[in-house]
C-alpha positions as CSV (number, residue, x, y, z in Angstrom):
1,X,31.7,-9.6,-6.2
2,X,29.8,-7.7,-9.0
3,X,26.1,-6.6,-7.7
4,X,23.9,-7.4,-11.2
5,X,21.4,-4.8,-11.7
6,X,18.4,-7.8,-11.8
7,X,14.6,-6.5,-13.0
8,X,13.9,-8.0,-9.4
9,X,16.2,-5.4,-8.0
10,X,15.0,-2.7,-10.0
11,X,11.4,-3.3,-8.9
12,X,12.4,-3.5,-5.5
13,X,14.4,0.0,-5.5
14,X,11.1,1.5,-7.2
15,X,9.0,0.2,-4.1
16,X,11.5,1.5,-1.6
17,X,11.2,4.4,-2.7
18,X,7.6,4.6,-3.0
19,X,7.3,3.3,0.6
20,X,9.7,6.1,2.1
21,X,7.9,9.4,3.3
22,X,8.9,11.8,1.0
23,X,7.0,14.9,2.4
24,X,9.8,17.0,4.0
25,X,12.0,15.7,1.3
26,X,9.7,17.3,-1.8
27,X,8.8,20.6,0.6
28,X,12.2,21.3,1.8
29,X,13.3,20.6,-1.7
30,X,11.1,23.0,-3.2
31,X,12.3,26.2,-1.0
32,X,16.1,25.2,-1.6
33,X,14.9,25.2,-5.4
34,X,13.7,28.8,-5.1
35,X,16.3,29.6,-3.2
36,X,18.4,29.6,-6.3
37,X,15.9,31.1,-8.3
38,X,14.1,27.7,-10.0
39,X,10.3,27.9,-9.1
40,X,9.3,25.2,-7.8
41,X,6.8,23.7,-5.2
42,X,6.1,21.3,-2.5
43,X,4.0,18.9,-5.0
44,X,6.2,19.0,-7.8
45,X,9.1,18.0,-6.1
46,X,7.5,15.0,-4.2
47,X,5.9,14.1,-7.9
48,X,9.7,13.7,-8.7
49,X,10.7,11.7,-6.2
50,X,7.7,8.9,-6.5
51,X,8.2,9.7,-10.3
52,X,11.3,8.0,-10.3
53,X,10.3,5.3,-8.0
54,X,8.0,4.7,-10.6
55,X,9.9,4.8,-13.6
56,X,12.2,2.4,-11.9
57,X,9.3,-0.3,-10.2
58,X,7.8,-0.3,-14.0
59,X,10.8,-0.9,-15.7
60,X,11.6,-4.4,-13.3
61,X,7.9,-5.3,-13.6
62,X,7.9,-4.8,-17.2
63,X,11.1,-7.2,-17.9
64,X,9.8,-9.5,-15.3
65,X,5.9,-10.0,-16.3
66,X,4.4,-7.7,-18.9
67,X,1.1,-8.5,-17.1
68,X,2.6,-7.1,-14.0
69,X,4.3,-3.9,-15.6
70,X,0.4,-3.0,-16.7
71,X,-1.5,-3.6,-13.3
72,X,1.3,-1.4,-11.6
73,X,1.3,1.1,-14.4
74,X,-2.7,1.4,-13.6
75,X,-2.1,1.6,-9.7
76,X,0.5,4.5,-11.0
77,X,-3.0,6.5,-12.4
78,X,-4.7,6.0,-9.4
79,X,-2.3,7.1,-7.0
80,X,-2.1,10.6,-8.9
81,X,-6.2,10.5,-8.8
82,X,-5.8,10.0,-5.0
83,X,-3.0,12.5,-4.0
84,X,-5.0,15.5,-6.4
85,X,-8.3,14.7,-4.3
86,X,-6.6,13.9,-0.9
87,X,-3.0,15.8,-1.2
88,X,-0.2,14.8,1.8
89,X,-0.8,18.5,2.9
90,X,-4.7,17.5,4.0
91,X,-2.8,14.6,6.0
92,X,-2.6,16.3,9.5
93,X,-4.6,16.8,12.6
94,X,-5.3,20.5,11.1
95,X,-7.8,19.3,8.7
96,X,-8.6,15.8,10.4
97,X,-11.3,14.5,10.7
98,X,-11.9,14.9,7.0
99,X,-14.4,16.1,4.5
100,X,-16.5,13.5,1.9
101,X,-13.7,14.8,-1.1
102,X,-10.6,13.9,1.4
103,X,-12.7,10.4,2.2
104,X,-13.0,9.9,-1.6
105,X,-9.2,10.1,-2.1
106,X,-8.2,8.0,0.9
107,X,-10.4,5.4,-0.6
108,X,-8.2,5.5,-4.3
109,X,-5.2,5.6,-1.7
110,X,-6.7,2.1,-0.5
111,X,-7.3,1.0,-4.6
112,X,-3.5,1.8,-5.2
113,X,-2.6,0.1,-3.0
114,X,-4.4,-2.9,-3.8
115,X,-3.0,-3.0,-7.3
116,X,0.1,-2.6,-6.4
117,X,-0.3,-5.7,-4.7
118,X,-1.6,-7.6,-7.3
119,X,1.3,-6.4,-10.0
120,X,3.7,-7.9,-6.7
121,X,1.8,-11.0,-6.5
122,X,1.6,-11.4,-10.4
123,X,6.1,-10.4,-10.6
124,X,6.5,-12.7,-7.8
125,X,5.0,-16.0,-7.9
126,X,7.1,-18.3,-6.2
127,X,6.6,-17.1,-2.2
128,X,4.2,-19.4,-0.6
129,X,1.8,-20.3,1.0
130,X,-0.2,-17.8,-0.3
131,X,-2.1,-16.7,2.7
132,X,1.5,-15.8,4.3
133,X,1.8,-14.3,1.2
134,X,-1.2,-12.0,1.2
135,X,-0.9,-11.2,4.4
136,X,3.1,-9.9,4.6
137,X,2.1,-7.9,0.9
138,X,-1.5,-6.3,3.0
139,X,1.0,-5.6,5.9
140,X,3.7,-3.8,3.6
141,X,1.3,-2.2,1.6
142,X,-0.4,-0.6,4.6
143,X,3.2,0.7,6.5
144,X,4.2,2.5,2.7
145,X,4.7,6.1,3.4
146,X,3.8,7.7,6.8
147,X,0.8,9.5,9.0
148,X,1.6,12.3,6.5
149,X,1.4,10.5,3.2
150,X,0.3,7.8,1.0
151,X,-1.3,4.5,1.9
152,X,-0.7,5.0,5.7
153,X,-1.3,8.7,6.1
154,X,-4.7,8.0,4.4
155,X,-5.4,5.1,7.1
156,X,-4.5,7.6,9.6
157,X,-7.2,9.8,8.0
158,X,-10.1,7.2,7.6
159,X,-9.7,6.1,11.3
160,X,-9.4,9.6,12.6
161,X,-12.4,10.7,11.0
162,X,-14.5,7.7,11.4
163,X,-12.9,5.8,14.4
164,X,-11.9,8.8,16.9
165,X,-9.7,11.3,17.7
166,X,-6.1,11.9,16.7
167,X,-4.7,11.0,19.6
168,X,-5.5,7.0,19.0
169,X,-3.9,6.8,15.8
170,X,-0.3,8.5,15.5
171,X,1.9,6.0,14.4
172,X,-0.5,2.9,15.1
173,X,-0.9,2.4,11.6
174,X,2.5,2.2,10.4
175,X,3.1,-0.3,13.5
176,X,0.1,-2.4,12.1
177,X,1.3,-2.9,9.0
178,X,4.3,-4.0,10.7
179,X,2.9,-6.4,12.9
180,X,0.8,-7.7,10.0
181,X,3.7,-7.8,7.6
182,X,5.5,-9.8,10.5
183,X,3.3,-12.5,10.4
184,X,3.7,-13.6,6.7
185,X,7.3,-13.0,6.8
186,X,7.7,-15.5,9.5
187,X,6.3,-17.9,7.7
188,X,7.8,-16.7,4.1
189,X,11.4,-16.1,5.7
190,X,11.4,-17.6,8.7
191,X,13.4,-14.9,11.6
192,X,16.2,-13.6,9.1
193,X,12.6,-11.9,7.5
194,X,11.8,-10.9,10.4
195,X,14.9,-9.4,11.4
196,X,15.2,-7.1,8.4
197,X,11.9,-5.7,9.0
198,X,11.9,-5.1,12.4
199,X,15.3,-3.3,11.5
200,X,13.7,-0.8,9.0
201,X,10.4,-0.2,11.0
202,X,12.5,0.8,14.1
203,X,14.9,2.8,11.7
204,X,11.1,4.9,10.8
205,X,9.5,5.1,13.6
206,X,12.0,6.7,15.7
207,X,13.1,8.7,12.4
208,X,12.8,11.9,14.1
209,X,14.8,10.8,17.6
210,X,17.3,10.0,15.5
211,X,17.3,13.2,13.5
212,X,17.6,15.1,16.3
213,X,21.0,13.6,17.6
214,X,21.9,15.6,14.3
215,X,21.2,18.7,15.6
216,X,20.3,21.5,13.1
217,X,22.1,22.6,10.0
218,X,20.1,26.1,9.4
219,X,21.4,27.8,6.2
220,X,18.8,31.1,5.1
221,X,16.5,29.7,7.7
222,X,16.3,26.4,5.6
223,X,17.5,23.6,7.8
224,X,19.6,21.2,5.9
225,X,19.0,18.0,8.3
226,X,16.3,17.6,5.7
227,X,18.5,15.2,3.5
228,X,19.4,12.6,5.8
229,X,16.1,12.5,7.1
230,X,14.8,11.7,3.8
231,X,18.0,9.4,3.5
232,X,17.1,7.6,6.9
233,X,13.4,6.8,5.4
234,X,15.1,5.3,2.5
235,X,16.9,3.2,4.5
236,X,13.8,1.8,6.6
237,X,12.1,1.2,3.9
238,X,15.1,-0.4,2.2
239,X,15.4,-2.7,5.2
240,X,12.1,-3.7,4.3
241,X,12.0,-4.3,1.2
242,X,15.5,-6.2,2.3
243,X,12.8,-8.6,4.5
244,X,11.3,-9.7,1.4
245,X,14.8,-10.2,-0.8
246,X,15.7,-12.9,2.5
247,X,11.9,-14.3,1.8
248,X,12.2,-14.8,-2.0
249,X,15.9,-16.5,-1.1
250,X,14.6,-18.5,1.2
251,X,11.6,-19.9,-0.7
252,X,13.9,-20.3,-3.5
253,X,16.5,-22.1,-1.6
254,X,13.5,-24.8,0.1
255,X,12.0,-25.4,-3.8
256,X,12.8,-29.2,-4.8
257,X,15.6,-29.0,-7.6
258,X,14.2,-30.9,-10.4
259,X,14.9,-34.8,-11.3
260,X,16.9,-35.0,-14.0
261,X,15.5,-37.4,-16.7
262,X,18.0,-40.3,-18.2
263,X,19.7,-40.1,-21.2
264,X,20.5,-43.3,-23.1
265,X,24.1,-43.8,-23.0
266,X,24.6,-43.5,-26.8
């Protein structure tokens, strides 16, 4: 059977990789770059990676609702406000709690990701009821990325410098937006939903127990393992996004087919 490249699938390979941490991915990237003599750093890199799970989120939004294509397109500007004021680098217990600049950019992290929601709700109508809906899109909105980066990592931030120390909050937030994204599905996809996701948060948060059955693969004191760790984020977030695929089935599958009207006979 022939897998169709749908806008629907396009827009869902943009998110995944949007949600995935890409941190050790873009700096690990970088030094293997300038290992071979192309400058590079740590931020361009990572700008790649998103870049392209931009390019391909706006290109399934755009073919599915133009309306969509722009609200993302905005969230797009204000995610590249948020990372120059509040960079994944600030994201760590070094410089937590934060200063009033680092606050400013967790708060556009917060505005991304509330677009981005919208340009989802606008692409995808049909799920329902709508507060399952908003509630499974807040929940997967607040586990994309990690304590090191994007939406979560600046969650992590907010409630370390406002709510206590870091010792509360490493992983919590990631494992809330779970648990809220679990309710909605439930109720959007029934257990198949909830299977997926459960599947790709566990695939994330033990990301690094996993990585270390690997051992290390140490090349000019670079270690290699890098790549399928970045892989094995792309798969949890994959799995997912693969939560919400079962939910748009599902709620496809339960919609009434429509009554056909009579035609006279000549």
């Amino acid at each position: 059977m022939k897998l169709s490249i749908t806008p629907a699938r396009q827009a869902a390979a943009g998110a995944t990789i949007l949600m995935a941490c890409a941190c050790g991915a873009g700096a690990n990237s970088a030094t293997l770059l300038n290992m071979c003599n192309i400058n590079a750093t740590p931020k361009l890199t990572q700008s790649l990676i998103l870049g392209a799970g931009a390019l391909f989120m706006l290109r399934g939004c755009w073919q599915m609702h133009r309306r969509a294509a722009l609200v993302a397109a905005t969230s797009l500007v204000v995610l590249a406000a948020a990372a120059t004021l509040t960079p994944p680098s600030v994201m760590s217990s070094a410089y937590e709690p934060w200063a009033a600049l680092h606050v400013e950019g967790a708060v556009l992290y917060l505005i991304f990701a509330a677009l981005l929601i919208a340009a989802f709700w606008i692409a995808f109508p049909q799920f329902s009821p709508r507060w399952a809906k908003a509630t499974a899109f807040t929940g997967t909105a607040v586990a994309t990325g990690c304590g090191c980066c994007m939406v979560t990592g600046a969650l992590t931030g907010l409630g370390v410098t406002f709510a206590g120390g870091p010792a509360l909050f490493p992983g919590a937030m990631y494992l809330m937006g779970i648990a809220i994204a679990a309710v909605g599905l439930v109720f959007l996809g029934g257990m198949r939903s909830l299977a997926w996701l459960l599947s790709g948060a566990l695939v994330t948060h033990f990301h690094s127990a996993i990585l270390a059955l690997l051992g290390t693969w140490t090349i000019n004191n670079l270690n290699f393992t890098f790549i399928p760790g970045y892989i094995l984020y792309l798969l949890g977030a994959a799995l997912i996004v693969k939560a919400w695929a079962v939910a748009c089935d599902t709620v496809s599958q339960s919609e009434p087919l429509p009554i056909p009207t009579p035609q006279p006979a000549f």
